[in-house]
One Martini backbone bead per residue (centre of mass of N, CA, C, O) as a GRO file, in nm:
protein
  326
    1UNK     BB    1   2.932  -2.115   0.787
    2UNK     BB    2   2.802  -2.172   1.044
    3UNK     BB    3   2.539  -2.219   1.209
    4UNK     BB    4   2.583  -2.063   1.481
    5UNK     BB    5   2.680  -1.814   1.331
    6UNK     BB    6   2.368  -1.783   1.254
    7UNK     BB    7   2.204  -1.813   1.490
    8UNK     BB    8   2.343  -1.552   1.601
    9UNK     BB    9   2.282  -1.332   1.417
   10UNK     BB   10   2.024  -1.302   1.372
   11UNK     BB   11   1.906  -1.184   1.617
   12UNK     BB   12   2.129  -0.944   1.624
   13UNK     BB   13   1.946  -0.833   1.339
   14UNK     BB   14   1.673  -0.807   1.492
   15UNK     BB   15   1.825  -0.585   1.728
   16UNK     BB   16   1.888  -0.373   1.520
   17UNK     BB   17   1.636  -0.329   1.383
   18UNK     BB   18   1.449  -0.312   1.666
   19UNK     BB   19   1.609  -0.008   1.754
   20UNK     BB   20   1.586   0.160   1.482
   21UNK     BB   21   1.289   0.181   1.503
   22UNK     BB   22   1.250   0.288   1.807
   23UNK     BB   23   1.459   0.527   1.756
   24UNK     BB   24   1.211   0.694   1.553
   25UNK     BB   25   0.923   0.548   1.666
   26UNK     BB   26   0.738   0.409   1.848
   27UNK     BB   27   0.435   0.395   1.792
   28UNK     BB   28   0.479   0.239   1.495
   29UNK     BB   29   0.607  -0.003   1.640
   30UNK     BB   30   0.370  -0.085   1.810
   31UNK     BB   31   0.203  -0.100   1.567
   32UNK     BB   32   0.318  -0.323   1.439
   33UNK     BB   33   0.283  -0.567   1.683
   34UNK     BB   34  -0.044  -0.511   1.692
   35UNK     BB   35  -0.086  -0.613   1.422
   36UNK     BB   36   0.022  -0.905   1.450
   37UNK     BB   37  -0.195  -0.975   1.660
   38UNK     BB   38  -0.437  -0.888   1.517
   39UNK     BB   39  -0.412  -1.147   1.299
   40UNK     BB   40  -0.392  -1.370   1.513
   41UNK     BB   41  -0.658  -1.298   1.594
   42UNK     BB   42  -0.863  -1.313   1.385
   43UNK     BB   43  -0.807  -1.573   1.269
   44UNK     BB   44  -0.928  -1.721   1.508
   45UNK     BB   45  -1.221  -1.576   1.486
   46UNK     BB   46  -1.268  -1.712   1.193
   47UNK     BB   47  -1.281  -2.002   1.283
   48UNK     BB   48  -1.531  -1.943   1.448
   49UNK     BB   49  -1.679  -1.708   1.296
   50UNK     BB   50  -1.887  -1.783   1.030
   51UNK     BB   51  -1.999  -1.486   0.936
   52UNK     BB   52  -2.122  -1.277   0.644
   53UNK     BB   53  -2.049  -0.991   0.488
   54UNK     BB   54  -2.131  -0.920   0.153
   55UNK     BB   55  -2.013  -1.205   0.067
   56UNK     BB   56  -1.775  -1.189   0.329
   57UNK     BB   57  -1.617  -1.301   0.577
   58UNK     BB   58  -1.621  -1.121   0.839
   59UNK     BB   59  -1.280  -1.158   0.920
   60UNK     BB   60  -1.128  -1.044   0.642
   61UNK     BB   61  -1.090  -0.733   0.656
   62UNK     BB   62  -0.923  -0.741   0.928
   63UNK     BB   63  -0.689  -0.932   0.792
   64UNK     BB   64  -0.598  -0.742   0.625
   65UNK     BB   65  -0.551  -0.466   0.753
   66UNK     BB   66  -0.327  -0.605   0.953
   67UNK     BB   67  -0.099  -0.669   0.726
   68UNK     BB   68  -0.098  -0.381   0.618
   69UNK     BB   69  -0.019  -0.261   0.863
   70UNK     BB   70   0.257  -0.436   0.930
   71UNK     BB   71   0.390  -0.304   0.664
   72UNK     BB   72   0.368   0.001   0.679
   73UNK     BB   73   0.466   0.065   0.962
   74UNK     BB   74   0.754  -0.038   0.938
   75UNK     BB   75   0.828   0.092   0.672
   76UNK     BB   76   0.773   0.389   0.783
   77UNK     BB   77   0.998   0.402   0.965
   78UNK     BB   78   1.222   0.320   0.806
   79UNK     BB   79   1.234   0.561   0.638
   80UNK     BB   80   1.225   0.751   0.873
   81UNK     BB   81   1.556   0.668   0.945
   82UNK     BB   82   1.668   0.880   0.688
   83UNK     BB   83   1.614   1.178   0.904
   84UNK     BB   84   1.783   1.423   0.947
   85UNK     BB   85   1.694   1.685   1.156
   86UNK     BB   86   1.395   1.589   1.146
   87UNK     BB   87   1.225   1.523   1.449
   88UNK     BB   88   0.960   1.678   1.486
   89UNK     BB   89   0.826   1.556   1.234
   90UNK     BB   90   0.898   1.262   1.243
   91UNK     BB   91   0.682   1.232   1.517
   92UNK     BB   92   0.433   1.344   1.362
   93UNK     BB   93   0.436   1.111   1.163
   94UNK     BB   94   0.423   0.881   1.351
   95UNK     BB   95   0.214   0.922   1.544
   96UNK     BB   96  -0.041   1.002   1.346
   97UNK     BB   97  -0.032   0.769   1.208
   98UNK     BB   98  -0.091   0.569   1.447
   99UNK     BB   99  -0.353   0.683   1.562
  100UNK     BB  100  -0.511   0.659   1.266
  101UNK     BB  101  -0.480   0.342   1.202
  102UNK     BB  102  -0.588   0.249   1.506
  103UNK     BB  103  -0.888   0.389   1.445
  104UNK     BB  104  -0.934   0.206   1.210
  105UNK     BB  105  -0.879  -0.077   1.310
  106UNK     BB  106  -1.123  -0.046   1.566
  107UNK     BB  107  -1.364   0.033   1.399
  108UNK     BB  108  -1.374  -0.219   1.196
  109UNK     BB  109  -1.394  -0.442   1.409
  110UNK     BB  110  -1.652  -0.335   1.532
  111UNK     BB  111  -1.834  -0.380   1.265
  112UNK     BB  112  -1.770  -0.684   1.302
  113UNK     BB  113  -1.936  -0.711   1.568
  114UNK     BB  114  -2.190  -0.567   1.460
  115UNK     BB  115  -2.249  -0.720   1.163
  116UNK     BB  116  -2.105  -0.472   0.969
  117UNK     BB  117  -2.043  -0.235   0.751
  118UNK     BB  118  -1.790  -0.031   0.729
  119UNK     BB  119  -1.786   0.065   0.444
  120UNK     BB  120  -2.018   0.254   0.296
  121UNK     BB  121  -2.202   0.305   0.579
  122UNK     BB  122  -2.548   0.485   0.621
  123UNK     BB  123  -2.795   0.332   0.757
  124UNK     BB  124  -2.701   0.518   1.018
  125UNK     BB  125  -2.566   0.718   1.203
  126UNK     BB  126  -2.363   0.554   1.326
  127UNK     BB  127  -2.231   0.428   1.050
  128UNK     BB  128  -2.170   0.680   0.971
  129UNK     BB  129  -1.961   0.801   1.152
  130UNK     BB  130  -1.790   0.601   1.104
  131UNK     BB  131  -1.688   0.613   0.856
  132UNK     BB  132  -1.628   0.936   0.859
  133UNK     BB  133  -1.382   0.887   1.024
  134UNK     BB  134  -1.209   0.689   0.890
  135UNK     BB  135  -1.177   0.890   0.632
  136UNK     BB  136  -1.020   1.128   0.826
  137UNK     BB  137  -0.781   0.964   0.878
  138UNK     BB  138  -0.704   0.836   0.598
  139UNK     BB  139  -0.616   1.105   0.509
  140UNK     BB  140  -0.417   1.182   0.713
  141UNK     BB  141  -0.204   0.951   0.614
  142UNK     BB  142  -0.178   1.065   0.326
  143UNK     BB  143  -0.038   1.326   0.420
  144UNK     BB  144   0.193   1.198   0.579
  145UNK     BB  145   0.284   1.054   0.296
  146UNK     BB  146   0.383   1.324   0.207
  147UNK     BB  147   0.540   1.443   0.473
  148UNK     BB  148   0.774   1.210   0.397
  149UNK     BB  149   0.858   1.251   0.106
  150UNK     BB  150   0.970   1.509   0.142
  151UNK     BB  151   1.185   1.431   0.356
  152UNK     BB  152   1.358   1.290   0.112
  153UNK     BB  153   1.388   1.492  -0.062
  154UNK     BB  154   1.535   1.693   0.124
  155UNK     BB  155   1.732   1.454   0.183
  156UNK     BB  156   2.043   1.386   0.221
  157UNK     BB  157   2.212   1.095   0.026
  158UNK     BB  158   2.461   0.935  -0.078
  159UNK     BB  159   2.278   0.735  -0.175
  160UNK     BB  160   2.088   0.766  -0.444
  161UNK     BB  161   1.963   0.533  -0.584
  162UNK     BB  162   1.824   0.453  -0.292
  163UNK     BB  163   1.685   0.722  -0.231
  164UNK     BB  164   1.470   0.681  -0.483
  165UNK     BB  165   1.327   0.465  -0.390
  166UNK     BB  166   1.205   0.583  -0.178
  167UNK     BB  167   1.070   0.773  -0.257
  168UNK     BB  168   0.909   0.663  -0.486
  169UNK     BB  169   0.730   0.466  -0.314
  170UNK     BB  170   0.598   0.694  -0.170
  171UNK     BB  171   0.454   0.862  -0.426
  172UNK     BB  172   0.330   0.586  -0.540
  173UNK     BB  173   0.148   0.558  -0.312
  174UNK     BB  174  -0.025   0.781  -0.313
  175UNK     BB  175  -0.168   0.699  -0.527
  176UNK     BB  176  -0.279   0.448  -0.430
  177UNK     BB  177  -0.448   0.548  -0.190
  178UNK     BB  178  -0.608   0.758  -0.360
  179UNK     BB  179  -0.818   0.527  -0.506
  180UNK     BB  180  -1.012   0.579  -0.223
  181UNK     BB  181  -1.179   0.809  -0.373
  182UNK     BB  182  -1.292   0.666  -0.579
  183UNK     BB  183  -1.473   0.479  -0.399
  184UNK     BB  184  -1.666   0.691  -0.302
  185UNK     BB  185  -1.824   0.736  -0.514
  186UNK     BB  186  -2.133   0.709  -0.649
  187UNK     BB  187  -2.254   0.519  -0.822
  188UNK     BB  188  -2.538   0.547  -1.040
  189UNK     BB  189  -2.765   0.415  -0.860
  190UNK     BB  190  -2.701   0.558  -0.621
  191UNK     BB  191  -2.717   0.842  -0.745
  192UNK     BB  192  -3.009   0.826  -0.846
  193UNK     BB  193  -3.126   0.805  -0.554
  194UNK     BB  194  -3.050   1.093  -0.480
  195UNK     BB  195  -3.206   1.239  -0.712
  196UNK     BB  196  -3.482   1.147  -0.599
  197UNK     BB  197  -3.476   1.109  -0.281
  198UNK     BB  198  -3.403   0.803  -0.159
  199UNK     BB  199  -3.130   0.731  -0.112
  200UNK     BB  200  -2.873   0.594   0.084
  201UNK     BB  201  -2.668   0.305   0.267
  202UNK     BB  202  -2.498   0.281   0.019
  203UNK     BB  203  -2.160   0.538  -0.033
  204UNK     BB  204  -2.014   0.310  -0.293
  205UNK     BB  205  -1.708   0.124  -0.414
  206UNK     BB  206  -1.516  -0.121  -0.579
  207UNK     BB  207  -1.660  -0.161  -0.786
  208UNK     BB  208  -1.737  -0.203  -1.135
  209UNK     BB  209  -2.044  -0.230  -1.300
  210UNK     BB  210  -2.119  -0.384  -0.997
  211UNK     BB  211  -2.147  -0.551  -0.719
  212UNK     BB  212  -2.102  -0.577  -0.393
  213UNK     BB  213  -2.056  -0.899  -0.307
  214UNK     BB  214  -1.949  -1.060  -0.582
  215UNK     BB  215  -1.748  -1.236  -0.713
  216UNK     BB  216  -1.418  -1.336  -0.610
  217UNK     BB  217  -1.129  -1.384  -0.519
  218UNK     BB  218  -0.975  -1.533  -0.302
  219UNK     BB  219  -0.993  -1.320  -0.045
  220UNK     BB  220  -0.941  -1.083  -0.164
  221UNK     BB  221  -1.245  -1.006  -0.353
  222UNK     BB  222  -1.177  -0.959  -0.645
  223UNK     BB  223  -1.370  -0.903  -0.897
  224UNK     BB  224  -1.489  -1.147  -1.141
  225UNK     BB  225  -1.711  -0.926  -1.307
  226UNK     BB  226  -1.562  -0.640  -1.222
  227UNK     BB  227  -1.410  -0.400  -1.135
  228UNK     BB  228  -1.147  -0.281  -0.940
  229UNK     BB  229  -0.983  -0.088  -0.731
  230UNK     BB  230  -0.820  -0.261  -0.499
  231UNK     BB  231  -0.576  -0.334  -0.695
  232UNK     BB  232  -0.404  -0.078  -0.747
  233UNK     BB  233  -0.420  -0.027  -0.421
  234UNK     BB  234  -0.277  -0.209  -0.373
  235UNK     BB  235   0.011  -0.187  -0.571
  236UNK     BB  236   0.027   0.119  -0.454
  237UNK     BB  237   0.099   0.058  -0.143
  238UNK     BB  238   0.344  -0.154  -0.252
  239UNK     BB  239   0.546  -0.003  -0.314
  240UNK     BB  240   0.738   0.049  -0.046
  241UNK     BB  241   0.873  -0.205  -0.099
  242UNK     BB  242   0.936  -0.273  -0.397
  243UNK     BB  243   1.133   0.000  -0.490
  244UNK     BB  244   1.361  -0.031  -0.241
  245UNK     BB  245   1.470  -0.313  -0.347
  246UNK     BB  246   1.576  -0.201  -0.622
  247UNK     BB  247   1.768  -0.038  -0.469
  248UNK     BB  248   1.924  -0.275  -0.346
  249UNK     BB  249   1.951  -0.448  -0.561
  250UNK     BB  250   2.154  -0.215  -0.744
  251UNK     BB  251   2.355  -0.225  -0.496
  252UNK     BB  252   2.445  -0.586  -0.488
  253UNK     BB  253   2.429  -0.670  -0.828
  254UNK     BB  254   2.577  -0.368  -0.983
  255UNK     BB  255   2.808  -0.188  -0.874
  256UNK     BB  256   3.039  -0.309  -1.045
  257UNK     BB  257   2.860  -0.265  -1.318
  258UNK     BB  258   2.757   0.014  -1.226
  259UNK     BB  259   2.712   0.327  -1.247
  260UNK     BB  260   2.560   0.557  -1.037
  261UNK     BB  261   2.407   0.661  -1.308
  262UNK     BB  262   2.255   0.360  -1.365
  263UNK     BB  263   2.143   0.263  -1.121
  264UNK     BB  264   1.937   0.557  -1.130
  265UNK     BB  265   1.799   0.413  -1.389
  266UNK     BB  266   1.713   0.216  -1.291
  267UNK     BB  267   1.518   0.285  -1.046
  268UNK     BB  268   1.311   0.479  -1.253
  269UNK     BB  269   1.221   0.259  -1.423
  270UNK     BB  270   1.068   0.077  -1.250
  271UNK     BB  271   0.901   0.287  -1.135
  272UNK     BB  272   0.762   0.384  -1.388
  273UNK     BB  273   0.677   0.113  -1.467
  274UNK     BB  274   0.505   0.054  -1.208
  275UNK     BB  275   0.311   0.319  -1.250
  276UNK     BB  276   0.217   0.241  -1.518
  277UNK     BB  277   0.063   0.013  -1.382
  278UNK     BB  278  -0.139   0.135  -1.187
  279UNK     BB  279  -0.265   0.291  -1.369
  280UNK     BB  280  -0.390   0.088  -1.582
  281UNK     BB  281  -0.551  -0.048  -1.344
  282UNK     BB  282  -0.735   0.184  -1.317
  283UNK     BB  283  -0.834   0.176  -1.610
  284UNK     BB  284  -0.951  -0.115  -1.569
  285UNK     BB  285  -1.135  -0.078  -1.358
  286UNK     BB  286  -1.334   0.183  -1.480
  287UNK     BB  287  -1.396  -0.022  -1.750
  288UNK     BB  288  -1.528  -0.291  -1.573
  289UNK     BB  289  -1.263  -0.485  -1.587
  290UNK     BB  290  -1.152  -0.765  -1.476
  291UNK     BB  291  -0.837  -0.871  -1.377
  292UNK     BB  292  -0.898  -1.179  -1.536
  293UNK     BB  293  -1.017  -1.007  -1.837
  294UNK     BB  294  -0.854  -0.874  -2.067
  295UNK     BB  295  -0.848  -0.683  -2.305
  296UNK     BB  296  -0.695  -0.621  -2.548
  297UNK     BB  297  -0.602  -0.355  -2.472
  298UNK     BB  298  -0.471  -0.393  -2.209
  299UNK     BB  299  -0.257  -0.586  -2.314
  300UNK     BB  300  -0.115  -0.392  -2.508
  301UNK     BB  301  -0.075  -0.180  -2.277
  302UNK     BB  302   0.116  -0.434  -2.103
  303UNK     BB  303   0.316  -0.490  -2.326
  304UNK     BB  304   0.403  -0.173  -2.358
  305UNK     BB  305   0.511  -0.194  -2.031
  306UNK     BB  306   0.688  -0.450  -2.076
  307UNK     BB  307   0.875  -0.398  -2.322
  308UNK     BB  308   0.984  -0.094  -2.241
  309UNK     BB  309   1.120  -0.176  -1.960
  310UNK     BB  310   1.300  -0.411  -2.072
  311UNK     BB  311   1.461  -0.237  -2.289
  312UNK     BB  312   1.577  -0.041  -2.073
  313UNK     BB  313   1.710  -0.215  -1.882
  314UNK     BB  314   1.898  -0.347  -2.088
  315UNK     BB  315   2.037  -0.102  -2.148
  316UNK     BB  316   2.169  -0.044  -1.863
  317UNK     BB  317   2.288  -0.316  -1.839
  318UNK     BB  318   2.500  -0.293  -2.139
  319UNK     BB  319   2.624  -0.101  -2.053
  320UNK     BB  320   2.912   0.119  -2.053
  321UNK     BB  321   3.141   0.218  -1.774
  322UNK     BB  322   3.295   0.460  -1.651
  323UNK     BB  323   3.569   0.469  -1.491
  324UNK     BB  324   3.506   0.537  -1.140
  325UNK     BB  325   3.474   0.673  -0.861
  326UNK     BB  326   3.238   0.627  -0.553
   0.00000   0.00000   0.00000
């Protein structure tokens, strides 16, 4: 294949794929594009703003904000774009979605132009009603991910294997993101304040076991030195995109070799290992344990993890397929 006819093709496919996202619903798409926007905004920002809020540079929290709002709002219009016949359920995850995420991230931004915490930040009653408008969009695309979900459960695809990633993606996403439930709870110290009568300015935390803003990983923040529940929470979010690839690419590299009862095995075997691993992961943030610090159990458990997923693999890659068309 020459050159032109692939950067002729590249184009051709990239008006293809903003087609059909755009056809499935405007405003999610325009709101991937402004996330795009946003990401290249904030990094500018950061280069010239110095100023650290909680122990990490103030315009961070916008940067990872704005690629995660760009990976989510994309993948899940396309995810939409495989439902038939309920247009307007669709056209209401998609819009009510594109609002929830617009306002998370107009606040955030603001939060860190006013120099102050965006999350558990109950300082002021302004920092307050911020933070808890915050929760209440995004439990709103939780939901949403949610009815998202449902509608891929209930959509007939030819292809299964390939469907049944999508779904598995959503299913975990919805864990993932549910773990941001978790962050909400006040901490120990917290607690104890409130019970005391003395109050508290921040109700909430990322880390277990330590406090919020101390060591912890380059750009990520993810705590060096007590558990993390963000780890999950990206690992769990990030099912979306993960998830429907094993299922592309089961479709692309086993097809010949496999059939569709095998590679729907496929499929499910990742998920569940993937699953696993979320799972894991929070169970290891909650016992205050840092990412980077494993304890024999962990280790153990993430061994019997990932030995059981490989062994499951291995039977599925090596079984004898039934000749049958498919």
């Amino acid at each position: 294949m020459s050159a032109i006819s692939v950067s002729l093709k590249i184009p051709r496919l990239g008006r293809e794929i903003f087609d059909r996202l755009w056809k499935t619903n405007h405003a999610l798409t325009r709101l991937g594009f402004a996330s795009l926007g946003l990401l290249v905004l904030t990094v500018v920002l950061a280069s010239l703003d110095l100023r650290v809020i909680n122990g990490t540079p103030a315009w961070v929290k916008p940067i990872k904000f704005a690629v995660s709002s760009t990976f989510y709002t994309f993948t899940l219009v396309w995810m939409l774009s495989y439902v038939r016949g309920q247009g307007r359920l669709v056209r209401l995850v998609g819009n009510a979605s594109a609002l929830a995420l617009s306002v998370e991230l107009v606040l955030i931004v603001l939060q860190v132009a006013r120099g102050v915490r965006s999350h558990f930040n109950f300082s002021t009653p302004l920092d307050g009603a911020i933070y808890s408008t915050m929760a209440v969009f995004i439990l709103v695309v939780w939901a949403l991910n949610l009815v998202a979900a449902i509608l891929l459960l209930r959509q007939p695809l030819a292809d299964r294997p390939f469907a049944w990633s999508l779904r598995l993606g959503l299913l975990i996403a919805l864990i993932g993101s549910g773990v941001g439930a978790l962050m909400t709870q006040p901490t120990p110290s917290q607690l104890a304040g409130l019970q005391a009568g003395r109050g508290s300015t921040i109700i909430g935390a990322h880390s277990v076991g330590v406090e919020d803003g101390g060591p912890g990983l380059p750009f990520l923040g993810w705590s060096t030195q007590g558990g993390d529940l963000r780890v999950a929470h990206f690992f769990g979010l990030h099912a979306l995109q993960v998830i429907p690839l094993t299922g592309f690419a089961a479709n692309k590299y086993y097809r010949k070799r496999m059939n569709e009862k095998r590679r729907m095995m496929l499929v499910w075997t990742i998920g569940l290992g993937y699953l696993g691993l979320v799972l894991l992961l929070i169970w290891q943030a909650l016992r205050g344990q840092p990412i980077i610090a494993p304890d024999r159990l962990t280790l153990a458990a993430f061994g019997a993890l990932l030995i059981g997923g490989a062994g499951a693999f291995s039977l599925i890659a090596s079984g004898k397929s039934k000749t049958r068309s498919e």
